[in-house]
Wavefront OBJ file of the C-alpha trace (Angstrom):
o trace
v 173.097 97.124 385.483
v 173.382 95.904 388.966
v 173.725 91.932 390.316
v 173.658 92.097 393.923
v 174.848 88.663 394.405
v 178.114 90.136 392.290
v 178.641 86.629 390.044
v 178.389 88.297 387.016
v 174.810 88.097 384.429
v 174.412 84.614 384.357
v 172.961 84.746 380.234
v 170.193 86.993 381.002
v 169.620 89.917 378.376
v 168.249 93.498 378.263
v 165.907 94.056 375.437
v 164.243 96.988 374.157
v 161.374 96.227 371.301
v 160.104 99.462 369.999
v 156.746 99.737 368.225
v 158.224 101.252 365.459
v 160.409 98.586 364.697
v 163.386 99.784 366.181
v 164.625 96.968 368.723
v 167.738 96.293 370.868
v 168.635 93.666 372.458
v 172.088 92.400 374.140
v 173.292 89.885 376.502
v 174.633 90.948 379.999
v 177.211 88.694 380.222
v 178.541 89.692 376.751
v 178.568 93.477 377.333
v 179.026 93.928 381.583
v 181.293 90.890 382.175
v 181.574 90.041 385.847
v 180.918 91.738 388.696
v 178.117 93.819 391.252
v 177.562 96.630 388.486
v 178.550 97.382 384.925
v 177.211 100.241 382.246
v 176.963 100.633 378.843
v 175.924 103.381 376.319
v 173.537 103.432 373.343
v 170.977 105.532 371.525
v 167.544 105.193 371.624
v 165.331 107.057 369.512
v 162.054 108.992 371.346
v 159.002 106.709 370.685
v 157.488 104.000 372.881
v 159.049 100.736 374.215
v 158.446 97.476 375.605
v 161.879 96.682 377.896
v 162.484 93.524 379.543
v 165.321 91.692 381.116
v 165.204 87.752 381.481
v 166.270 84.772 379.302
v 169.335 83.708 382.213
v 169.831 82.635 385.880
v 169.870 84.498 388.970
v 167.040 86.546 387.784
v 166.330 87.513 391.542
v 169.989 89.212 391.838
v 169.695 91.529 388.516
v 168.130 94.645 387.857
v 168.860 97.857 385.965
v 168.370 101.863 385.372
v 167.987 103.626 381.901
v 169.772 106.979 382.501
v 169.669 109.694 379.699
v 173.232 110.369 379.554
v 172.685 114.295 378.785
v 171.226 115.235 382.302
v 171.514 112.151 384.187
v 167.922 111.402 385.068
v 166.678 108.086 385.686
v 164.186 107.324 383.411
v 163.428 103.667 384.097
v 164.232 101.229 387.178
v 163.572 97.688 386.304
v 164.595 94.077 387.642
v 165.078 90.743 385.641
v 161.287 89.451 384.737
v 160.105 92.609 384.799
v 158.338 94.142 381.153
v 157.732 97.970 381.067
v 155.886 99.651 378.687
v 156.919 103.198 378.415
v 156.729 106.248 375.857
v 160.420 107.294 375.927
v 160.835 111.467 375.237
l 1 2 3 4 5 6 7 8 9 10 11 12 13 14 15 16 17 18 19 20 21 22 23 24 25 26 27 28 29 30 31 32 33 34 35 36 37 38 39 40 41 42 43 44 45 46 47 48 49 50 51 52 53 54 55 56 57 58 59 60 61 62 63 64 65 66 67 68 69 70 71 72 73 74 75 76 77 78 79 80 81 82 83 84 85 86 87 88 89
């Protein structure tokens, strides 16, 4: 999770909604406290995903990767009030 302007989240979230009913969903602020750039781990079973990040301020300063932690590949680059769709292997 990045914030260029380095403030902190300002209340937005990161969501995940999978079509499968498996969902995840937790606010910035709550999880990457203040600062340019923060991280946190989670599991995320292989199906297919609609991820957004929104819901705060200072959407124009936030924006995010989804690593997989085993090799380190991005999988996903996405900025506040963006929605991706995407089959996650």
């Amino acid at each position: 999770m990045y914030d260029s302007y380095g403030d902190g989240w300002n209340d937005n979230e990161w969501k995940a909604e999978g079509f499968d009913e498996i969902n995840f969903t937790t606010s910035l602020s709550d999880i990457c406290g203040f600062g340019s750039s923060s991280s946190f781990s989670f599991c995320m079973p292989e199906g297919c995903y609609r991820i957004s990040c929104g819901a705060g301020g200072g959407k124009s300063e936030v924006s995010w990767d989804l690593v997989d932690e085993t090799s380190g590949a991005v999988l996903l680059i996405g900025r506040a009030n963006n929605t991706i769709t995407q089959q996650l292997k």
